[in-house]
Each structure stands twice: as structure tokens, then as C-alpha cells.
C-alpha positions as CSV (number, residue, x, y, z in Angstrom):
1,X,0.0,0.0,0.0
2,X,1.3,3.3,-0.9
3,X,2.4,6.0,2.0
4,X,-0.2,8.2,3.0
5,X,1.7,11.8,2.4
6,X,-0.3,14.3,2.5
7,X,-1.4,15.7,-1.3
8,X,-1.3,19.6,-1.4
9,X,-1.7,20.5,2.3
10,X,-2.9,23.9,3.7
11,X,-1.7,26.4,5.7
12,X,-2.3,24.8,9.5
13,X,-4.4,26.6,11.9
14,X,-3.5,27.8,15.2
15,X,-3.3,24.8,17.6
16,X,-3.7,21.6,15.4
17,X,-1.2,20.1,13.7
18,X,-1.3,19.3,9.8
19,X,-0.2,16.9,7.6
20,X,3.5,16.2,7.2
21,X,4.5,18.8,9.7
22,X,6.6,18.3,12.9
23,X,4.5,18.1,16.1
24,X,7.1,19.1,18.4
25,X,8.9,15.8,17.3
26,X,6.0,14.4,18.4
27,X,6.1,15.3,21.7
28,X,3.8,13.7,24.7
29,X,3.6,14.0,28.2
30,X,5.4,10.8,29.4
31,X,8.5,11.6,27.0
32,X,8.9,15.4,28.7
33,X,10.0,15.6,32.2
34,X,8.3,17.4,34.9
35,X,4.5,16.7,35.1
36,X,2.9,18.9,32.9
37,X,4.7,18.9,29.0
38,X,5.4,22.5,27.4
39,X,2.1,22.4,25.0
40,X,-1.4,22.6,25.4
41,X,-3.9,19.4,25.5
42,X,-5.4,19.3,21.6
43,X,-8.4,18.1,23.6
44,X,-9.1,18.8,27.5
45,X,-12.4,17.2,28.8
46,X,-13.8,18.6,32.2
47,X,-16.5,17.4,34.5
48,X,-18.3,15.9,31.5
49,X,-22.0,14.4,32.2
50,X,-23.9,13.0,30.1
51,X,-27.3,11.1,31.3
52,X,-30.1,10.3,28.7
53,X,-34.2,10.4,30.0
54,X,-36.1,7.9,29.3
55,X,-39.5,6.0,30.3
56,X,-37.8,4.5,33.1
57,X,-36.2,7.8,34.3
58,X,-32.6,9.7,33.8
59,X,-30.0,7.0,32.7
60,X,-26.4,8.1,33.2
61,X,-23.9,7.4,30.4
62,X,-20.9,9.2,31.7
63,X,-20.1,10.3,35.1
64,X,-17.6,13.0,35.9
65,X,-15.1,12.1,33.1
66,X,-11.9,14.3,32.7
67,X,-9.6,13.7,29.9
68,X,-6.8,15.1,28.3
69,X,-5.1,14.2,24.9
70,X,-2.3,16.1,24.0
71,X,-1.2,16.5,20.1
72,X,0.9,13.7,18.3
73,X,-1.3,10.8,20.2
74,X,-2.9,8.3,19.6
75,X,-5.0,7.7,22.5
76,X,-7.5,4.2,22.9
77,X,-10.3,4.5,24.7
78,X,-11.1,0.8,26.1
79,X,-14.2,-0.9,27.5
80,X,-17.0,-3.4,27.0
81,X,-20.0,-2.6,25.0
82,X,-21.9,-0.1,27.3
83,X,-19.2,1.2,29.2
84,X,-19.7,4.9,27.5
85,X,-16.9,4.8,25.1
86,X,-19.1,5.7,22.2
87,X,-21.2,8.8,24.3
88,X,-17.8,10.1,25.0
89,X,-16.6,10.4,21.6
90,X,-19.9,12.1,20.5
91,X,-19.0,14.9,22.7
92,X,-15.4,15.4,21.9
93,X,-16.9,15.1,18.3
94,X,-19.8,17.3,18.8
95,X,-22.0,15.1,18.0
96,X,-23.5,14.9,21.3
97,X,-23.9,17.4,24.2
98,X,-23.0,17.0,27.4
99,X,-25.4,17.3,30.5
100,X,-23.0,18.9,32.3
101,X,-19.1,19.6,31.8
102,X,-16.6,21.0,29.1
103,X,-15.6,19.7,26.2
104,X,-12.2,22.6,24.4
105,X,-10.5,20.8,21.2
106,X,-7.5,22.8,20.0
107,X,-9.0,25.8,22.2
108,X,-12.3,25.9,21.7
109,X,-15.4,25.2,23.5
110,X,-17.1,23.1,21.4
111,X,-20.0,22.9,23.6
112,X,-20.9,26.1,23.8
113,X,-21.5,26.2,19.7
114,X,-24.7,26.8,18.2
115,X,-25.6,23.6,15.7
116,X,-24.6,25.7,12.7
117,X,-21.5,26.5,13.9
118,X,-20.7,23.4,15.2
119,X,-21.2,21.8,11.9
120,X,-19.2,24.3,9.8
121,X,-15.8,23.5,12.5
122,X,-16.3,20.2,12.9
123,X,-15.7,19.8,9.2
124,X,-12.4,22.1,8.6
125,X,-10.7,20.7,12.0
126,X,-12.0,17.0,12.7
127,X,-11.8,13.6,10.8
128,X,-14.0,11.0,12.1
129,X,-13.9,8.0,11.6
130,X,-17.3,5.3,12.2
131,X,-17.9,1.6,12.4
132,X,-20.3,1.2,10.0
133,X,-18.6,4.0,7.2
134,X,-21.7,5.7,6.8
135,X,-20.8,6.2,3.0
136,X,-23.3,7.5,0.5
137,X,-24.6,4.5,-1.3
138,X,-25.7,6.2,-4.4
139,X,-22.3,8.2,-4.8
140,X,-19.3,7.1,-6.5
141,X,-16.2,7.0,-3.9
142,X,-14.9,9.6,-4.9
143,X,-17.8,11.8,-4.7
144,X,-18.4,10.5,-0.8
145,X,-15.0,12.4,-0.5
146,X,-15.3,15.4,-2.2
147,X,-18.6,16.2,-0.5
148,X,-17.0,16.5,2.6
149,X,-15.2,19.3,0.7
150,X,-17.8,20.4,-0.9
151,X,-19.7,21.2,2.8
152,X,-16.2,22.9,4.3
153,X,-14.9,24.8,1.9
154,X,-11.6,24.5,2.6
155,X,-10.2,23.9,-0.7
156,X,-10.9,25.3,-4.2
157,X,-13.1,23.9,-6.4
158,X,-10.5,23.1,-9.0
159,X,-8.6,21.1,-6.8
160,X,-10.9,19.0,-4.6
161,X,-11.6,16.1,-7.4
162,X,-7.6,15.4,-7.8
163,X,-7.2,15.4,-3.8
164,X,-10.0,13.0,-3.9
165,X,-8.3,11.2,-6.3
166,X,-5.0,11.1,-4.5
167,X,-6.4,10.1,-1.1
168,X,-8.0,7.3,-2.7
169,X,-4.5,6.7,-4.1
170,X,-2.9,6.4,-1.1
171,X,-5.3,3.9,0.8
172,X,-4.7,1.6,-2.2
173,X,-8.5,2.1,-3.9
174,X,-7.8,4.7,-6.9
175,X,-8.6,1.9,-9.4
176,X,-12.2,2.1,-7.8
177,X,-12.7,5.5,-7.8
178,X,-15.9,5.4,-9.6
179,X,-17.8,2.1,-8.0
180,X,-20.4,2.7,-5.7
181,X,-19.8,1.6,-2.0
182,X,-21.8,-1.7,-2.5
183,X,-19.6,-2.7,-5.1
184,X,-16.6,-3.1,-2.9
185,X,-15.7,-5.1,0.3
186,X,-16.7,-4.0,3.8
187,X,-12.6,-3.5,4.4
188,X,-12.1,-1.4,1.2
189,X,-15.4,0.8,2.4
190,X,-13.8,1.5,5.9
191,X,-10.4,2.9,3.7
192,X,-13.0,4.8,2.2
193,X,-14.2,6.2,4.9
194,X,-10.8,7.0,6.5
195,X,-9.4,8.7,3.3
196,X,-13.0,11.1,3.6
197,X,-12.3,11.9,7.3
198,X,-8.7,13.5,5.5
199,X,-10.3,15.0,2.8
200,X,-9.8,18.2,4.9
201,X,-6.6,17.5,6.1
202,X,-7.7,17.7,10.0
203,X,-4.8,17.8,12.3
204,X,-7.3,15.9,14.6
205,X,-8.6,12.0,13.9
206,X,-11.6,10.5,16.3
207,X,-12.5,6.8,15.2
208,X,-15.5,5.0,16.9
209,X,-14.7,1.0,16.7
210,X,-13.4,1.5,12.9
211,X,-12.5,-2.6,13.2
212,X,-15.4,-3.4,15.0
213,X,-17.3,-4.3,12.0
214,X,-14.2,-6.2,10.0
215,X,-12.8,-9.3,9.8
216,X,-9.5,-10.0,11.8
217,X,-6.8,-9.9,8.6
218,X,-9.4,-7.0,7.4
219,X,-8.9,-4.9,10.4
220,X,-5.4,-5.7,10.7
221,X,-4.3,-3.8,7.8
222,X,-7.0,-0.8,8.4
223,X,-5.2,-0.6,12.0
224,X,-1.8,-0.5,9.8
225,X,-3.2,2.4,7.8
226,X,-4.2,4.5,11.2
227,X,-1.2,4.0,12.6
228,X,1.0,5.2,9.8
229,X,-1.3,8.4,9.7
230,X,-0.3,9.0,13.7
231,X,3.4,8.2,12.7
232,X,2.8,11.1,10.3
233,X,2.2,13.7,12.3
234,X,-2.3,13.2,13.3
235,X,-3.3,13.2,16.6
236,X,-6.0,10.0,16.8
237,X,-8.5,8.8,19.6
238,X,-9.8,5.5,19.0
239,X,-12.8,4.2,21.3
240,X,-12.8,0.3,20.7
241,X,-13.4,-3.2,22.7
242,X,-10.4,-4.4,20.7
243,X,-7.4,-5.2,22.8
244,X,-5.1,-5.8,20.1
245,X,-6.1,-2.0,18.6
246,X,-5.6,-0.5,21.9
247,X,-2.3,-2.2,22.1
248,X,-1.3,-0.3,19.5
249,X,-2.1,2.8,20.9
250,X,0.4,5.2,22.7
251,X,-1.9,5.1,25.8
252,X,-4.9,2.9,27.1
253,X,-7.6,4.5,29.1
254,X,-10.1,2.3,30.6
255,X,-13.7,2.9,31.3
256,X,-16.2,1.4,32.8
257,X,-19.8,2.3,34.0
258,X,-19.5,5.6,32.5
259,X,-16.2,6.9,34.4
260,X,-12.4,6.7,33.5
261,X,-11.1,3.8,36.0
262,X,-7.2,3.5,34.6
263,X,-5.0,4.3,32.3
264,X,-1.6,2.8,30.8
265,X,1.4,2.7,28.1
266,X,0.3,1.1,25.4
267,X,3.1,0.0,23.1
């Protein structure tokens, strides 16, 4: 599989890393001494909350969770179905709001944003990644990719067909550009999806269980491909009940019930 270079990256915006560029030599917290490293957490979670009503009464789904990612990572988020890894991602995300709590990725308090807004930043400064791909059956590939373009505005026009093109290049499927997503395997879909969540070349990758829905030799070479983007220079949080992808990871965090019980090294 080719290397996943960046094609024809833009000027990075305050905060979040881009691309091919240096993150402070990829700097994180256990690798600096002292206790707190020289740069600011890409994502800082306080206090969060997050409990969901229903016929049976309020039903927590997180519970006081504080987090901290700091650019360069790649950060798993571990636990059994249930356990609030997926409600936690949607507020990092934005998909989600939180009952109570803050959510600030690369500075920003996401929470605080109207829907509108919301939308509009989460496209120019987040890739995300989901289990089932959630492409667009009735578009080609390549027009999955370029519609997340299309919504941000980041690049011109002119240009966003060939960086389509060239994504789909470097997670091996540019002989497929024009197949609809049925016509390819469940694996090839989830490259897909990943090579949409850079079609904006976000410093910042969130990924909910992208193996969950594969095949062991599939997912194997789509944890290959998410790893080489972190090698590269992208910041990635993973939520998954996959041991061997949270091996991979730089750091492990554990939940349970809702709350963040432990954390370790990874590999």
C-alpha cells in the first residue's frame, strides 16, 4: 500500500497540527519531564456528564469524566459494550452534548456552539472515523469524498476532485474511484471512509470502533493504515473493545460504567 503523504496540504491553523508537519517531534507527556509537557492538551475534557431520559427515568452514560489528549497521540479509549466509550466520543466530536461539563478541542469550547457553527468547525478541524462508514450508497467514492469538501470549503473547487483522487490513491482504492460503495468489500469501504475523514486535512482524527465491523486480517491492515497516519504527524482517539487496537495505541484509558477507571502505556 502506498504511503499516506499528505497531497497539497494547507496552511495549519493555530493549535492543530497538519499533515506532514513536525508536532514538536511528536512530543507527549510521558517523553517530557516534569509533570505537565510544554504544549497545550489538543483536547481537555472537564466534569463531563452526560445522562439520557427515558420512560424508566434519567439514565447516566458518563459520570464525571476528565480527559486530556495532547497533540501527536494516539490515544484508545477501552471498554466493553456499554461502558460509555461511544457517548464520549460524541462529545469530543460534537455530535453529542453533554449534560454537564466541558468539552475545548485545540482551544475551543465546542459545547458552547450553536448547531450551525458546530457543523461548519467540525468539518475544517476534525476527521471522524465510524464503524459502519456511513458512506453514501448512491455516490461514487470519490464523490463520498469530495462532499465532505464540498460542505467545508476548505479547498478550491478546481482542486478538490484530484485530492480525492489522490487520497483514494494512497489507501490503495484509486482503481475504484468510480464504484459505488456496494460494489466493494466491507474493508475497502472502511479505507474509504478513512481517506474522507482526511479530505480536509484535519490535524485531529476520532474513530468509533473503525475494526469493529471487520474481519480480523481486514482490520489488521485498516489498524496499519491508522497508525502510519499517527506516525505522520495526526493526533487520533480510538474508542474500541479491541485489545489488540488498543495495544497499538500510545496510551490505554479504561472505562467502565461511565467513568475513566485507569490508564496505561500502550506499546
Amino acid at each position: 500500500m502506498p504511503g499516506l503523504s499528505d497531497p497539497a496540504p494547507v496552511a495549519p491553523r493555530s493549535g492543530v497540527p497538519r499533515g506532514n508537519q513536525p508536532i514538536l517531534d511528536s512530543l507527549k507527556p510521558e517523553q517530557i519531564p516534569g509533570t505537565h509537557p510544554p504544549v497545550d492538551p489538543l483536547i481537555e475534557v472537564s466534569g463531563l456528564h452526560k445522562s439520557y431520559r427515558t420512560s424508566a427515568g434519567e439514565v447516566p452514560a458518563l459520570r464525571g469524566v476528565d480527559l486530556q489528549v495532547w497533540p501527536g497521540e494516539f490515544v484508545a479509549i477501552h471498554g466493553k459494550s456499554g461502558a460509555g466509550k461511544s457517548t464520549l466520543i460524541n462529545m469530543v466530536t460534537g455530535i453529542d452534548r453533554p449534560t454537564s461539563g466541558e468539552v475545548l478541542v485545540d482551544g475551543v469550547a465546542i459545547h458552547t456552539m450553536t448547531d450551525d457553527r458546530l457543523a461548519r468547525w467540525r468539518g475544517k478541524n476534525l476527521g471522524v472515523v465510524f464503524q459502519f462508514f456511513q458512506l453514501l450508497p448512491s455516490l461514487s467514492l470519490i464523490e463520498n469524498i469530495t462532499l465532505a469538501m464540498d460542505f467545508s470549503g476548505v479547498y478550491p473547487v478546481v482542486e478538490r476532485r484530484d485530492r480525492a483522487l489522490a487520497l483514494l490513491e494512497q489507501v490503495g482504492l484509486e482503481n475504484h474511484a468510480r464504484k459505488i460503495p456496494s460494489k466493494i468489500s466491507g474493508g475497502q469501504q472502511q479505507r474509504v471512509a478513512i481517506a474522507r475523514a482526511l479530505a480536509n486535512d484535519p490535524g485531529l482524527l476520532v474513530a468509533d470502533e473503525p475494526t469493529g465491523n471487520l474481519d480480523s486480517q481486514t482490520a489488521g491492515g485498516v489498524l496499519d493504515l491508522l497508525q502510519d497516519l499517527v506516525e505522520r504527524g495526526r493526533t487520533l482517539v480510538v474508542v474500541t473493545h479491541d485489545r489488540e487496537l488498543a495495544g497499538r495505541a500510545d496510551r490505554v484509558i479504561e472505562i467502565e460504567d461511565g467513568k475513566l477507571l485507569s490508564e496505561r502505556a500502550g506499546r
